[in-house]
N, C-alpha and C positions, 0 to 999 in steps of 0.2 A: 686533166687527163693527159698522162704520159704519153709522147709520139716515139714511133721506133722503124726505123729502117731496115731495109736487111732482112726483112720474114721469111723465111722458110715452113718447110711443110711441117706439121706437129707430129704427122703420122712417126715417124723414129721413135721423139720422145713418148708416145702412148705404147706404141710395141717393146720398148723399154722398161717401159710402169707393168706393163701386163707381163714382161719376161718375171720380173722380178716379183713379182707379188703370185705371181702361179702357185698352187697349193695343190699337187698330183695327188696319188695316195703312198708315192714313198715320203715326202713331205708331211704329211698327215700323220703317217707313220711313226717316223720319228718324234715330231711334236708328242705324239701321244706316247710313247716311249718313254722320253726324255721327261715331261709329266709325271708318269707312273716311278720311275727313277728317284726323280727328284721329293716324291711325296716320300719315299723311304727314305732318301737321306735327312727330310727335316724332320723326321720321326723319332731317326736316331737319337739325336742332340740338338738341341738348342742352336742356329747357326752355324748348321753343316750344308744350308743349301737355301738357295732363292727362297723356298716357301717355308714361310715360319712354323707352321701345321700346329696352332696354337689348341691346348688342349683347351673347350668351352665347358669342363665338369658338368656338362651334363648326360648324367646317367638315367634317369626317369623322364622318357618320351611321352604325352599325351597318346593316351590308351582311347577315349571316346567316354570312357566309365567317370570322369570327372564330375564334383558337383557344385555348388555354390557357384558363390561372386567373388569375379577376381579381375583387378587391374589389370591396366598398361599404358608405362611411358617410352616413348621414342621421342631419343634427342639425338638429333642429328645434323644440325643445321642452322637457318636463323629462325625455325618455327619451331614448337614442342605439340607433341599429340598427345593428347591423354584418351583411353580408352575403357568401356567397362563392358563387361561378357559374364552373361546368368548361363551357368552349366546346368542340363537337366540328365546327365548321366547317357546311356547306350541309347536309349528312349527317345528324348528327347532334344541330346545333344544341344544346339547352341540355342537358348531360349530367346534370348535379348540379346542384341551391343548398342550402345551408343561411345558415341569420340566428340573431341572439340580439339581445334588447333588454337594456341597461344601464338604472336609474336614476340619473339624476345628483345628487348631495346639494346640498339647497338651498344649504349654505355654500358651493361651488364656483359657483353662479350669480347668488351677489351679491357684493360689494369696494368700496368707496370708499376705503381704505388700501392700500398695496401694491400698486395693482393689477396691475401688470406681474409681480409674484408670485403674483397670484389666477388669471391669464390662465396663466403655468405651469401651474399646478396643473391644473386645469380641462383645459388642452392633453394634460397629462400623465394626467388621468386618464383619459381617452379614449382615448388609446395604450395605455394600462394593457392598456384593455379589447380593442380591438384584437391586443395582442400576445397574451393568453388566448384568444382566439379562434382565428387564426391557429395556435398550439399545438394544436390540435384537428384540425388538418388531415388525413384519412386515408380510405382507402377508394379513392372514383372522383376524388379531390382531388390533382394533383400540379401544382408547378411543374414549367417545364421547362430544363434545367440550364443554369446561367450570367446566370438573369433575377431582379432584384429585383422582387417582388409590386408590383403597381399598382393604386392604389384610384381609384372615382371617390366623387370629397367632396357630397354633396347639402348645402348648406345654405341654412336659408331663413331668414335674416334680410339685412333691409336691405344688401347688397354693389355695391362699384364694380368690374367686373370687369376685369382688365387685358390678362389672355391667356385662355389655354383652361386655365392651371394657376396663376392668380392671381386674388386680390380684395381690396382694402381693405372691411377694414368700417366701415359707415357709422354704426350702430347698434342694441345691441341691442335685441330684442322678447320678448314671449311670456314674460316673468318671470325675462328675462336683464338683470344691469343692474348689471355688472359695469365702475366708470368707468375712465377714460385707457387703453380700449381702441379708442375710434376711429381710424383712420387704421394702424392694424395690416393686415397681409395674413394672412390666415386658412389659407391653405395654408402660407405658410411655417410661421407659428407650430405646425399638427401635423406637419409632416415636421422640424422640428427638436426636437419631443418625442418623434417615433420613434425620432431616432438618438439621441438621450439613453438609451431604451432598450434602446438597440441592435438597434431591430428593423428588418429589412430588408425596408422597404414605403414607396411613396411614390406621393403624388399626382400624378393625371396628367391628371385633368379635375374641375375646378370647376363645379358646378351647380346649377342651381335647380332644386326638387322639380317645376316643370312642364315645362320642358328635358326631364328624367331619363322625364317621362310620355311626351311624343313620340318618343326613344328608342328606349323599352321598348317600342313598338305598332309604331315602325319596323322593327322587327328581325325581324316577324313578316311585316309589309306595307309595302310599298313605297310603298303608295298612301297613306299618312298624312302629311298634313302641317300640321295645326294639333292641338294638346294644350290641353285645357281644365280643370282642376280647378273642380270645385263640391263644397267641402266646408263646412266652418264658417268659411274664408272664401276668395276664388277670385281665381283667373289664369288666361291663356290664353297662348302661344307660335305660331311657325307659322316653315314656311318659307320664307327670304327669300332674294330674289338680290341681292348684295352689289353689283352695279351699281346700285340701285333704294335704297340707304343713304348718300346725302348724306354725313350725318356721321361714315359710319367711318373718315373720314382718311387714306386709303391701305394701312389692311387690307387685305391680301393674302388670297383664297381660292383653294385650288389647286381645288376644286369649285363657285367661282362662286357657291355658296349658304351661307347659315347658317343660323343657329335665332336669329332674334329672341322676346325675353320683354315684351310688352308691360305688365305692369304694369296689366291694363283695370281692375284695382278701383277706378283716381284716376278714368273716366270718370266725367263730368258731364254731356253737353250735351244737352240736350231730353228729361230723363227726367220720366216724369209723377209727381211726389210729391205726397204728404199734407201735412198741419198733422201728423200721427204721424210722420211720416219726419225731420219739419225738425224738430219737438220731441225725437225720440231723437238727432239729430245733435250739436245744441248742448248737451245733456246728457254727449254720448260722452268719450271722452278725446282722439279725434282731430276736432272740429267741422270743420265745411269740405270733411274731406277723405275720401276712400275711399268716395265717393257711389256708385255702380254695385257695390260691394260690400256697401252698408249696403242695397242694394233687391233684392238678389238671392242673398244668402250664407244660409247658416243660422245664421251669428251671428245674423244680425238678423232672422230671418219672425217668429219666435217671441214677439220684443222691441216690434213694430211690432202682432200679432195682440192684445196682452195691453196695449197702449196703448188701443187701440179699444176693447175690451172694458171696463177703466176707466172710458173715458167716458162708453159704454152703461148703465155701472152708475151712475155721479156722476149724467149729466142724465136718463137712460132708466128705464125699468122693467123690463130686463133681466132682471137678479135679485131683481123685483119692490123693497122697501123695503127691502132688506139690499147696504149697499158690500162687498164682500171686504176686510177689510184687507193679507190678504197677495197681492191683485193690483196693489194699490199697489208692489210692489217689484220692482225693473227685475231684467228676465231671469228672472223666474221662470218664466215659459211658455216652453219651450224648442221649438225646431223639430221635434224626435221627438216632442214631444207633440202639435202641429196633425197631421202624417202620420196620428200612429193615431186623431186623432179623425174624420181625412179619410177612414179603412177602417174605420169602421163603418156597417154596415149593416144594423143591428138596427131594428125599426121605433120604438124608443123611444131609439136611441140610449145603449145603455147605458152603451158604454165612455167615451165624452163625457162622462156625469154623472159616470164613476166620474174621469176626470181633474181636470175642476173641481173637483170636491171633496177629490181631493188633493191637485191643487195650490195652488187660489184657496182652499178649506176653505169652500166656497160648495154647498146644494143646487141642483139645478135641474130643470126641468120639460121636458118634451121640446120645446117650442115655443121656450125658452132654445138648448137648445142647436141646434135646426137652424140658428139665426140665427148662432152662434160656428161653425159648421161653414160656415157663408156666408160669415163672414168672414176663418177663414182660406183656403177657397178663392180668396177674392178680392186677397189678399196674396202667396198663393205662382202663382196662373194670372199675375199680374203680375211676381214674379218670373223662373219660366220664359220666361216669352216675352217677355222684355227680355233673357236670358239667349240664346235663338234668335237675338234682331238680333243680338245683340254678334259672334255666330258670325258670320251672312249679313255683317255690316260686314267681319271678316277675310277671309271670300271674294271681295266685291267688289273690294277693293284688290289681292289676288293675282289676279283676273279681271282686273282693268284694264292690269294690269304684263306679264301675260300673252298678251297680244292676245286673250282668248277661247278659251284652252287649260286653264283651269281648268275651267271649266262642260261643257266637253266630254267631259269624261274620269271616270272614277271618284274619289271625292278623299276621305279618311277623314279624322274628326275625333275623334281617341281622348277620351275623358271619362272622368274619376276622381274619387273624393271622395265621403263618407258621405252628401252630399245628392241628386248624384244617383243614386249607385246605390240608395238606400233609401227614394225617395217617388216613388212610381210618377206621381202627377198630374201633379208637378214634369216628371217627364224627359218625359209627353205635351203638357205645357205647350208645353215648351221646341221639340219636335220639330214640334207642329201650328204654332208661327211660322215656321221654317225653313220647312216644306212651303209656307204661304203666301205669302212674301216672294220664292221663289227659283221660283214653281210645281211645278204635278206632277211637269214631264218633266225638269227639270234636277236639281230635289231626289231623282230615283231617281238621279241621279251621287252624292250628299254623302250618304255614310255615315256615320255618326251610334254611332260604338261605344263599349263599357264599355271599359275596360283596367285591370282590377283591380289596384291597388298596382305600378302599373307604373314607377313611378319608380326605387325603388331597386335592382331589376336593370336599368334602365333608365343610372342611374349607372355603372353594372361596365361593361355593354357599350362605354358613351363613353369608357371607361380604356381597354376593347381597342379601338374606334376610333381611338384618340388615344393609342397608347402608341407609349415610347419606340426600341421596337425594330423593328428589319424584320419587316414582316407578310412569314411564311410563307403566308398562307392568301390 
């Protein structure tokens, strides 16, 4: 434990932190602006703006009228999910799902030798699992005679998509880092590891896990059309009219619309940051980049609370004469830990004290901690409600494109991800900027809903939107 002379009061630096993370409604404003802005610029062209607005080819949304069995894989990670969903049509919609998670071994997620061998393997061993799966099939489960099984592939790392059942990968993430695998297409690679095993299943929709969320909320509601994930770190998607996409080239949709994936964690423009926010950036592994992510994700509340806190402690009398040494060490305050210190309301704050001390290994006094309890309030009310523009910025460009048929009507915006469904300030945050940006009477049209793990039946239903055979249904 670090000793420090010289304490002063912290109060400056907390009126500091709160000058500068304020989020008024001209602030909100512009975010939302600049937003709406920037989705047209990356509509134009390829790399004319922070948000990539990556065309998902998908044109055939789940209608409810779908029928049979149909896959899903989500790879995203160091786990793979495999999922199967029995369609009974308007009727009876979802009959059955069953899923099973795989762990993947770490020596299948890294290679710098061989790699187009390590890229089999890996391919192969997810078919593996796949084909055990599938084996399993019984009960309310049947194909229907003469159809090979259709999966939809969730994956979420960096992809150039090319169709509705193609993608080059661009790079892997997430502790995948397997070389001379870029410029591979990832659908082909598992559909020619299946027929290696000779299993009779093939992809029929490529997707991104926020894609799969608007979906999965579509098939319920009609009236959905932007998907937002807020988890440990976020996206947003929405639907677009393919007259209103410059640069799709001459894509063709037989329903006029798609599902654009914007990509908003590259946003940047007029966000209110810290000297914490710019000092965790150029620290991070990606500096520069993923700004609207590093200020609103749950990677980073926790990362930015435990910076301040730091400081409090170096120049402040926070902790009175005692530094934390182990709040010195990046990410150790985790975003589930601001949540439960934000749901205490004990008059001494207990569970407060009980976290700092397990995790900073720090006592503290009750008057310590309401001031840590202020400041993660003040990092995550400024998350949420940069998190609200980002939504009102999607609405306004589909409001404009619209002639004013957006704001009119009932409009859903499905939300997924352990941050928002698990910090309640967070999701009032997020909802009292929409009410104010959009007003009373408009904001009772934008609803505002959970769609719990809606992605990965979300993927199945886009196989049965997008499969290869004549819809019966």
């Amino acid at each position: 434990m670090a000793v420090r002379s010289g304490a002063v009061s912290v109060a400056p630096i907390l009126t500091n932190l709160q000058k500068d993370c304020a989020t008024p409604l001209p602030v909100l404003r512009h975010v939302a602006n600049a937003m709406a802005a920037d989705m047209r610029t990356g509509l134009a062209a390829d790399g004319g703006s922070d948000l990539k607005m990556i065309l998902s080819y998908v044109d055939s949304l789940p209608t409810g009228n779908e029928k049979g069995l149909f896959y899903a894989l989500d790879l995203g990670g160091t786990n793979f999910r495999v999922l199967r969903v029995q369609l009974g049509g308007k009727e009876e919609r979802v009959v059955a799902t069953e899923f099973e998670q795989v762990s993947i071994p770490q020596e299948l997620m890294f290679g710098t030798s061989e790699a187009s061998f390590v890229v089999f393997q890996l391919f192969d061993f997810i078919a593996s699992g796949l084909a055990k799966f599938a084996q399993k099939e019984a009960g309310k489960f049947h194909l229907q005679p003469g159809r090979t099984r259709e999966i939809g592939f969730t994956f979420s790392f960096p992809v150039k998509q090319l169709s509705i059942d193609s993608g080059i990968l661009i790079k892997w993430t997430k502790g995948f880092a397997v070389s001379g695998t870029a410029g591979k297409d990832v659908v082909a690679c598992l559909n020619e590891a299946m027929e290696r095993l000779g299993l009779e299943m093939r992809v029929s929709a490529l997707v991104n896990d926020t894609v799969g969320t608007l979906a999965g909320a579509r098939y319920w509601d009609d009236d959905v059309m932007i998907a937002v994930i807020l988890g440990t770190g976020t996206n947003a998607c929405y639907v677009e009219r393919t007259d209103a996409i410059p640069k799709q080239q001459g894509h063709a949709s037989s329903s006029g619309r798609t599902i654009i994936n914007t990509e908003w964690g590259a946003f940047s423009n007029g966000l209110p940051l810290t000297v914490y926010d710019r000092e965790m950036d150029v620290a991070s592994i990606n500096p520069g980049e993923q700004i609207f992510e590093k200020t609103i994700s749950g990677m980073y509340l926790g990362e930015i609370v435990r910076r301040v806190l730091l400081k409090m402690a170096q120049e402040g009398d926070l902790f009175g004469k005692s530094i934390p040494v182990k709040l010195s060490n990046p990410f150790t305050l985790r975003t589930p830990d601001l949540c439960a210190m934000q749901q205490d309301s004990s008059d001494d704050l207990q569970a407060v004290g009980s976290i700092l001390y397990n995790v900073a290994g720090v006592e503290s006094n009750p008057s310590a901690r309401r001031i840590v309890v202020e400041v993660c309030d003040t990092i995550v009310k400024r998350g949420g409600r940069l998190a609200g523009a980002g939504i009102v910025g999607i609405l306004q460009k589909m409001e404009e494109d619209s002639r004013g048929l957006i704001f009119r009507k009932r409009t859903v915006v499905a939300m997924d991800g352990g941050l928002y469904e698990n910090y309640p300030q967070y999701r009032r945050y997020l909802q009292d900027a929409v009410t104010e940006l959009l007003g009373t009477e408009i904001s009772k049209n934008v609803v505002i809903e959970h769609s719990k793990d809606g992605s990965g039946i979300g993927a199945a239903l886009l196989a049965a939107a997008n499969s290869k055979y004549e819809h019966d249904f």
